[in-house]
Structures are given as structure tokens and as C-alpha cells.
C-alpha positions in Angstrom: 2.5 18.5 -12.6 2.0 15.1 -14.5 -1.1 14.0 -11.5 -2.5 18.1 -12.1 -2.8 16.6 -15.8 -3.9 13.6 -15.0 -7.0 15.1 -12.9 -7.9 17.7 -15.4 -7.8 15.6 -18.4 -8.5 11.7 -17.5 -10.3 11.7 -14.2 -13.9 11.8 -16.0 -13.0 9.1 -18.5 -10.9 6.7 -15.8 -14.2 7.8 -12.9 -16.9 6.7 -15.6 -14.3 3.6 -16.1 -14.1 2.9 -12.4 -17.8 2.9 -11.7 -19.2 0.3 -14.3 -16.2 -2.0 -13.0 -18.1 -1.8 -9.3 -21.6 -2.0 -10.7 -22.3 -4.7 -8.2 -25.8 -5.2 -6.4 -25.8 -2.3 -4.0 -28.1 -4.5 -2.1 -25.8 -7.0 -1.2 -23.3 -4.7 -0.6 -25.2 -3.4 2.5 -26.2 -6.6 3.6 -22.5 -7.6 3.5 -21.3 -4.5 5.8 -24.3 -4.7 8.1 -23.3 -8.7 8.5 -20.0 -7.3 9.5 -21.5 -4.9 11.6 -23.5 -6.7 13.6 -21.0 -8.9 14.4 -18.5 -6.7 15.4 -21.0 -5.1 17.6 -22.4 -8.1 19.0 -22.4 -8.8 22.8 -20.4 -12.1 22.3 -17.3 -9.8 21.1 -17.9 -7.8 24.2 -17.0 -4.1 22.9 -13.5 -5.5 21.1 -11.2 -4.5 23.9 -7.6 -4.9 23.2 -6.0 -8.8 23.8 -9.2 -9.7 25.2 -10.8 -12.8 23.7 -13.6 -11.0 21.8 -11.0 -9.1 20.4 -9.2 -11.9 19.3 -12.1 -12.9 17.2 -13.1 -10.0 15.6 -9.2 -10.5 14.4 -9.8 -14.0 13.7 -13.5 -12.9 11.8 -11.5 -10.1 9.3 -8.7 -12.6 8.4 -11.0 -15.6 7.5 -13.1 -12.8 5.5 -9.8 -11.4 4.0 -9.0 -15.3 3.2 -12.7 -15.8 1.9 -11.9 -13.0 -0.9 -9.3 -14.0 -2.0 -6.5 -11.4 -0.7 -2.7 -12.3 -0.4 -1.8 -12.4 3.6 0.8 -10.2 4.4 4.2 -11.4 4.2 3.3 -15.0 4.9 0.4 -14.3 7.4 -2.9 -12.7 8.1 -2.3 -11.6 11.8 0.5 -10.0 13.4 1.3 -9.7 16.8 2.3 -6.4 18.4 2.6 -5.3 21.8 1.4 -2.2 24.1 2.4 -1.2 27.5 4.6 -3.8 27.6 1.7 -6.2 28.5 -0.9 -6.4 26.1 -0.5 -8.6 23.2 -2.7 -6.8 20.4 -3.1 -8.1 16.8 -3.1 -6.2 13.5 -5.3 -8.2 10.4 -3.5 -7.2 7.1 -3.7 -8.4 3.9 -2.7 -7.6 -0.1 -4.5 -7.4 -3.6 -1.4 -7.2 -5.9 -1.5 -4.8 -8.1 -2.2 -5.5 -12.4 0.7 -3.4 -13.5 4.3 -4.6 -13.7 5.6 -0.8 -13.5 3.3 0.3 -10.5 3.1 -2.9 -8.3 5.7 -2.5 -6.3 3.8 1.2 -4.9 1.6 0.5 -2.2 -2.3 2.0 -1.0 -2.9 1.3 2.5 -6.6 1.0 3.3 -7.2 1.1 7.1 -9.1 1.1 9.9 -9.3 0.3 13.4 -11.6 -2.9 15.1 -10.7 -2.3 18.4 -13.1 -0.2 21.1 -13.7 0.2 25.0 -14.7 -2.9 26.2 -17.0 -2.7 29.2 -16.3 0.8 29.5 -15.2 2.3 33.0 -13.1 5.4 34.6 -10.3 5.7 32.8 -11.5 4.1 29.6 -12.5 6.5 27.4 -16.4 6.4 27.8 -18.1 9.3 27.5 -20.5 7.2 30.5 -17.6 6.5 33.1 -19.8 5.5 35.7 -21.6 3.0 33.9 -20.2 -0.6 33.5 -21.5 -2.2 30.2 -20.7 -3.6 26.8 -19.9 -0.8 24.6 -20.6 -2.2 20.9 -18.7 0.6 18.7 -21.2 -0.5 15.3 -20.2 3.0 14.8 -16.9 3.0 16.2 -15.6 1.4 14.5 -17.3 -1.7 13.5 -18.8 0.8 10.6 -14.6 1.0 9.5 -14.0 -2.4 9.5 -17.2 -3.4 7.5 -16.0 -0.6 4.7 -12.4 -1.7 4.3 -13.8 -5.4 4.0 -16.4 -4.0 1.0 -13.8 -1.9 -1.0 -12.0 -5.2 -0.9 -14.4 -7.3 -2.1 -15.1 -4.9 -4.7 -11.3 -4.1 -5.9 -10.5 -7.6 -5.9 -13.0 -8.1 -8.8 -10.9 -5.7 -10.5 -7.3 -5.6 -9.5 -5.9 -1.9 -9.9 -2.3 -1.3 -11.5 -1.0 0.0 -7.7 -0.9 -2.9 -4.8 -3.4 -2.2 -2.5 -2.4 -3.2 1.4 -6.0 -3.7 3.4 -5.3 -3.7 7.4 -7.1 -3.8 10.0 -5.4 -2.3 13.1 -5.6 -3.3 16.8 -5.3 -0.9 19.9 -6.0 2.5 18.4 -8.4 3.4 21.4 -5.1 2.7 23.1 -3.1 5.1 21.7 -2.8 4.1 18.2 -0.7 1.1 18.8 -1.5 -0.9 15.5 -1.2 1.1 12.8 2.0 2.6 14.8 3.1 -1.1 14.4 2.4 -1.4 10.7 4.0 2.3 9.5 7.4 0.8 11.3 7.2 -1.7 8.8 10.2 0.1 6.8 9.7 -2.1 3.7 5.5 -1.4 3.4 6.2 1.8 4.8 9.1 2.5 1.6 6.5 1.5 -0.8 3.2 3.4 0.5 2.4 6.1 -1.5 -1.3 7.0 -0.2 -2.9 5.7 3.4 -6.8 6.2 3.8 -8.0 6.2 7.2 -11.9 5.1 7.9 -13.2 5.6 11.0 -17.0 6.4 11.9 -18.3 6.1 8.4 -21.9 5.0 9.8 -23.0 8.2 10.2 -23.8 9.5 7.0 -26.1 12.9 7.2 -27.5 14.8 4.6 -25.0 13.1 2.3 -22.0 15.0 4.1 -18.7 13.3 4.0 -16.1 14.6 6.1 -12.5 14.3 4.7 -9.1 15.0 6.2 -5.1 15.0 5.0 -6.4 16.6 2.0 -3.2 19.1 2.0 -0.6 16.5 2.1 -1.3 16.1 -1.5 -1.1 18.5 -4.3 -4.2 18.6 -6.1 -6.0 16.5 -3.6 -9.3 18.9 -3.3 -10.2 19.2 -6.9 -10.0 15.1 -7.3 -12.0 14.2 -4.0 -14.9 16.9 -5.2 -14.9 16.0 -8.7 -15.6 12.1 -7.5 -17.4 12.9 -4.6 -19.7 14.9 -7.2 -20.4 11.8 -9.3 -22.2 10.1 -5.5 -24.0 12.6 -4.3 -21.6 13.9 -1.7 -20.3 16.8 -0.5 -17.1 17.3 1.4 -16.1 19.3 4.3 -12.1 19.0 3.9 -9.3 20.0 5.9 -5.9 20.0 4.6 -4.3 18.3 8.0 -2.5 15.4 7.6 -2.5 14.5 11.9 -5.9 13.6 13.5 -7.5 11.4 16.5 -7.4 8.4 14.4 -4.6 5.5 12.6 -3.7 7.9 9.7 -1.6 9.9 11.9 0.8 7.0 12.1 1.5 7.8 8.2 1.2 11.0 8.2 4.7 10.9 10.8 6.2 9.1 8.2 6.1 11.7 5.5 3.1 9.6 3.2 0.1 11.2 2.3 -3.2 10.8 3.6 -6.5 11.4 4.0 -9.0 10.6 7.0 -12.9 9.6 6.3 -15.8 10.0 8.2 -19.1 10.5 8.8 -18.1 12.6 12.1 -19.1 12.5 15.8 -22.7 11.5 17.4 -24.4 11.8 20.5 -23.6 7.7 21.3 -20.2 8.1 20.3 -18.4 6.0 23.3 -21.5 4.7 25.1 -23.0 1.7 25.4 -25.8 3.2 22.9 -23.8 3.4 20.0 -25.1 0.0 18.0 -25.6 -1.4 14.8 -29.3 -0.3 15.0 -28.6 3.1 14.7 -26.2 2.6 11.6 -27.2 4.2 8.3 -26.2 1.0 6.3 -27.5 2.6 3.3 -25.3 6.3 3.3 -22.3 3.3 3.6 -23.3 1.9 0.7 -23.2 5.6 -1.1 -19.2 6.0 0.7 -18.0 2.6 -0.3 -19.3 3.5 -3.7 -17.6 6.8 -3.9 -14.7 5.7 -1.7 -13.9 2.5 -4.0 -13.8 5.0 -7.0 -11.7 7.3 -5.2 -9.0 4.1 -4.8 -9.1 2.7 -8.1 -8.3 6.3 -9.8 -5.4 6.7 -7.4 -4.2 3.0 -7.9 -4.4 3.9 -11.6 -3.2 6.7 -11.9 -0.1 7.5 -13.8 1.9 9.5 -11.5 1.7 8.7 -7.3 0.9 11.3 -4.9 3.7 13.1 -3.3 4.1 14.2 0.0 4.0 17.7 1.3 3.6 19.0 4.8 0.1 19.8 6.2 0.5 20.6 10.0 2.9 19.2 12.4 3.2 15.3 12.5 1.3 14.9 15.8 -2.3 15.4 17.4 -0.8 16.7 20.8 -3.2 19.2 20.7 -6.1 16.8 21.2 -4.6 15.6 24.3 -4.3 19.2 26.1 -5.9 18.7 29.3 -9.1 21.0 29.6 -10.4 22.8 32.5 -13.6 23.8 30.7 -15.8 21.2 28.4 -18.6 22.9 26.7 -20.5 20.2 25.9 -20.7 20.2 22.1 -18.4 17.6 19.5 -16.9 19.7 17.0 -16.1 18.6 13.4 -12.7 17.0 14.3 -12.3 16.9 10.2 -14.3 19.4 7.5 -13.4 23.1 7.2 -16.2 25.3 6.7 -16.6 29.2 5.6 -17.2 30.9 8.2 -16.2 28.8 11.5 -16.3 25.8 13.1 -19.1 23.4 12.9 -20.6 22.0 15.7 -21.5 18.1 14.9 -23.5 17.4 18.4 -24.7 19.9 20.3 -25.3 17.6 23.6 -28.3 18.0 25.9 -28.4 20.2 29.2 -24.6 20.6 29.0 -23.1 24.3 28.9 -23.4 25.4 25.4 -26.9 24.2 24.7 -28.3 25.4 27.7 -26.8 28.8 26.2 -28.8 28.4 23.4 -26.4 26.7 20.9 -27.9 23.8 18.4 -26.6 21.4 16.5 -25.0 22.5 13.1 -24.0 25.7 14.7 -20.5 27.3 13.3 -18.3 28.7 15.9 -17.4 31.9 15.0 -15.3 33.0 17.5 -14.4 32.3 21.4 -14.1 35.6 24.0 -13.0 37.4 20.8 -10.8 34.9 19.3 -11.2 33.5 15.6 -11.9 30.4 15.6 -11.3 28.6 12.1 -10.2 24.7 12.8 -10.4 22.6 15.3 -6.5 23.5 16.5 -7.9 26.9 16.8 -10.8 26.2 18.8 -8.9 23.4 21.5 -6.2 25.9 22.2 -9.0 28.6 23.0 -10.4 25.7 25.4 -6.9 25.1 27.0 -6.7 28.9 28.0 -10.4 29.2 29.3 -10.7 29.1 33.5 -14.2 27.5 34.9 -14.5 30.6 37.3 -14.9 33.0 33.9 -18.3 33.1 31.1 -17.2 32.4 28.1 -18.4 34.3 25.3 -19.3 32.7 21.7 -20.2 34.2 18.8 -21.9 31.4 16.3 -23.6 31.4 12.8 -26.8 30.1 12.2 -28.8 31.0 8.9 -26.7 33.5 8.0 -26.9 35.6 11.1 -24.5 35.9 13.9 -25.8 35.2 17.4 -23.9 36.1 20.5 -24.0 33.4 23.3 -22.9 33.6 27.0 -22.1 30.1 28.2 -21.0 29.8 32.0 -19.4 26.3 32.5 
């Protein structure tokens, strides 16, 4: 009740606050995140794979950055050693902006996300191009991640909020989310979290949509995420679920609300194609904007965030093991009227060569609803690649009704 009052009669004053306290060159923003980028992505890294020696220094690149700001390192250090599959021997880069308040200080914001990716790529790696053996850069994924949470700390250490604010960046997530599992066991950061916020693939930036999840696992969090979003130029696909294919779920299991940016799937997502030259360096200036507003009206804000439940604390349906792939990457994130939007629509795969496009919502599958992403990968765990599949999808307003055969 006290963070409903908060929103309806403060958040204009504290947003119109917030934004002349970031009025920075937007200029040299960019140029800082597509620095970061570029690096990140570079060959000599060779695609970031975990406990590899690129990896190491794209750890050893975010710490000296985090160091070069100014930020605290956390407890006594800037990188922290974890360990996956009993053999790898990962790092997580974390550091801390203590907060301006005597009373709110000791409540934490974690800002996250992941700098690891696939390496060279192979079977068995994740690569959406198995049989091809190269460098995948991941500017998108997730170099584009890394470079924001760097930016929003250049830009809230100018102005310290009342709330600490914990920046990491986590190790092994491509591997099953092993660093930011590592930091949420961290029972004394975990005690004091109040809010975790999740970027991954922010590079992306279309038609100035942002796509936004966890936003149930907060009361009130829809009205405050449009009302700011409104003041950038954005609009929001949200979806209340708190779990996800990305480092926020590792929160999110811990009872602490979250939310999950991006910019959403594209067609070089987990390739060797997906560089920094394809990055939209200026849309990340317009989300670091909006997304450094968005943290310094939480940090500020009277009253934290409290938890409530917004799905189950896992992602298990993302690892059901499909018989049928239609060829098409669905918003993993936004809810939309209507159905479920489909982000990529790939090339000579089933669904386009049924006639589906890109931007498509997915009305329904062989007469089942299909709402959310849940909804539509259980459909796919039930479908048989003897058997059509029928699809009904909206596109400008009409309904169109597909026959794909896998």
C-alpha cells in the first residue's frame, strides 16, 4: 500500500528528478557500451567460453572497469571463484555502489547479467549451427548485457541512490546458470536483496519494443515500468513470470522479486553471425536511459518491493525435450492480446514455409489456446512428427489458418 502511494503520487516528480541527474552525453554513452561490446565480442576472447582463457579476461576487463568507476568490490574482491560440473572453475565479477541513505543501505538491488557464451560452438553446445566449428562472438548475447550493467554503473555512481546497488557480472549461465546460482547462495546478499534485474539480449531494440519479465512478482510493478517506460519512448510487452531462460531465475527461487530485460530473440541468436556489427548501439542508449531511471526510483523509493509468487520457481518447461521444432523463436518474455508473438519467423523451416511471418501472434495450436510461452511449449511437447499441425495466427487483425507439416 505505502509503494501503490508512492507510484501514484511521487513517481512523476522522483522520474523528472532521476532524469536530469543522468543527463550525461548520450553520445559517449554509446561509444562506452559499443567499446565494451566490441571487446567482448572480439575474436581474441574467442566466444567467452566458461574457464577458458578468453573468459578469464572478459572477467578480468569488467572488474578493472568496475575498479575504473569507482565501485566497492564485493566483500574484499572483484572476482569470485565458483565451480561447475565439478571441473570448471568459472568466475563471477561483482561489485557495490553503497547506497546514500543510512536507513535504506543495508537493502540491496542486484543488477545482472551474464558475459559468458558458446565458445567455438559444436554438437552439444548450444549453437543453433552444430555443425559448424567457429568463434561465436555473443555482441548480442550477451556482450550487449554486460556493456549495459557497466553504463547504469557509470551513470548511478554519479549519483549514489538511498538503496545499495550490487552490480555482477555472472559466469556460466550458458552452462546452466551456474553464476548467478553461486551469487543468490550468498545467504547474507541474498537476506538483503530486495529487487534483481536481469539483462540479457538488450542489443536488439526494434521499433522501440522492450520486452520485460517478473513483472508479477511485484505488486504494482506494471503501472511503474509503463509510466517510465512512457517518459523513453518505449513500449512494454510484460509477463508477470518471475522464472525464465536467463540469471533472474536464480532469484526468483529465492523468494526476491524480479524482472528480466530484453530486446528478445534474432535470427543470429547462437551463431557465429551474431556480432557487434549488427548491434543497435543507439536503441541501448534509449534502455540504459530508461533502465537507469527505472533503478534509481526503486533504490529511492520509500517502501521496497515485496515478494509474491508469479509461476513456479523453475524454467523446467524450457528444457522439455521436443519431438517437433517449428522453426520460429517465440517471445520467451512480453504478453500480448490476443496470442503469442512470434519474434523470428526463420527461413525455409516448417512454419514459414506454411506461410507464417515474422510478428505473427499464435493464436492457437490444433485447437488449443495458446496465451504464454508455457502454453505454447507444452502444446510442442504433445505434438508427434508423423501428424500436421494446425495453427491459427493473427496478422492485421485477421485470423489466418496455417497447416504446417514438420
Amino acid at each position: 500500500m505505502h509503494l501503490e502511494r508512492f507510484i501514484c503520487h511521487g513517481l512523476k516528480t522522483t522520474i523528472a528528478a532521476t532524469l536530469l541527474t543522468i543527463a550525461i552525453c548520450p553520445s559517449l554513452q554509446a561509444q562506452n557500451m559499443r567499446e565494451c561490446v566490441h571487446y567482448l565480442a572480439s575474436d581474441e576472447l574467442g566466444g567467452r567460453f566458461p574457464a577458458t582463457h578468453g573468459d578469464t579476461l572478459a572477467a578480468k576487463y569488467i572488474a578493472k572497469t568496475f575498479e575504473n568507476i569507482g565501485l566497492t568490490p564485493f566483500e574484499g574482491q572483484y572476482l569470485h571463484p565458483f565451480t561447475i560440473r565439478d571441473t570448471l572453475h568459472c568466475l563471477n565479477v561483482v561489485a557495490v555502489l553503497e547506497g546514500s541513505s543510512r536507513t535504506l543501505r543495508h537493502e540491496v538491488i542486484v543488477v545482472g547479467a551474464h558475459f559468458d557464451h558458446l565458445g567455438y560452438g559444436g554438437v552439444g553446445s548450444g549453437s543453433r549451427r552444430p555443425d559448424t566449428t567457429a568463434i561465436h562472438p555473443g555482441a548480442d548475447d550477451n556482450a550487449s548485457g554486460v556493456a549495459m550493467v557497466l553504463e547504469l554503473a557509470r551513470r548511478l555512481a554519479a549519483n549514489p541512490p538511498q538503496r545499495t546497488v550490487v552490480f555482477a557480472a555472472f559466469g556460466a549461465e550458458e552452462q546452466g546458470l551456474g553464476g548467478s546460482k553461486a551469487l543468490a547462495a550468498n545467504v547474507a546478499l541474498c537476506d538483503r536483496t530486495v529487487l534483481m534485474l536481469n539483462f540479457d539480449m538488450v542489443g536488439s531494440l526494434r521499433n522501440h519494443a522492450l520486452s520485460i519479465g517478473g513483472s508479477g512478482t511485484f505488486a504494482h510493478a506494471d503501472s511503474l515500468l509503463n509510466n517510465i517506460a512512457s517518459q523513453h519512448g518505449l513500449s512494454l510487452a510484460l509477463s508477470p513470470q518471475g522464472y525464465g531462460p536467463s540469471d533472474h531465475t536464480s532469484f526468483y527461487a529465492k523468494n526476491r522479486p524480479v524482472l528480466f530485460i530484453t530486446t528478445g530473440g534474432t535470427l543470429v541468436y547462437h551463431t557465429p553471425a551474431d556480432r557487434p556489427e549488427l548491434i543497435n548501439f543507439g536503441g541501448m542508449d534509449t534502455i540504459a536511459h530508461f533502465a537507469s531511471a527505472l533503478i534509481t526510483t526503486m533504490a529511492n523509493a520509500p517502501q521496497k518491493p515485496v515478494f509474491q509468487e508469479a509461476g513456479p520457481a523453475d524454467n523446467s518447461f524450457s528444457r522439455t525435450k521436443l519431438r517437433v521444432k517449428l522453426g520460429i523463436m517465440p517471445d520467451h518474455v512480453g504478453s500480448h492480446a490476443g496470442g503469442l508473438r512470434a519474434d523470428i519467423v526463420v527461413p525455409n523451416k516448417p512454419a514459414h514455409k506454411a506461410g507464417m511471418k515474422t510478428g505473427d501472434l499464435i493464436v492457437s495450436i490444433n485447437g488449443i489456446k495458446i496465451s504464454n510461452i508455457e502454453e505454447y511449449m507444452q502444446c510442442l511437447s504433445t505434438l508427434s512428427p508423423e501428424h500436421e499441425v494446425r495453427v491459427i495466427v493473427l496478422r492485421n487483425g485477421q485470423e489466418l489458418n496455417l497447416t504446417i507439416i514438420p
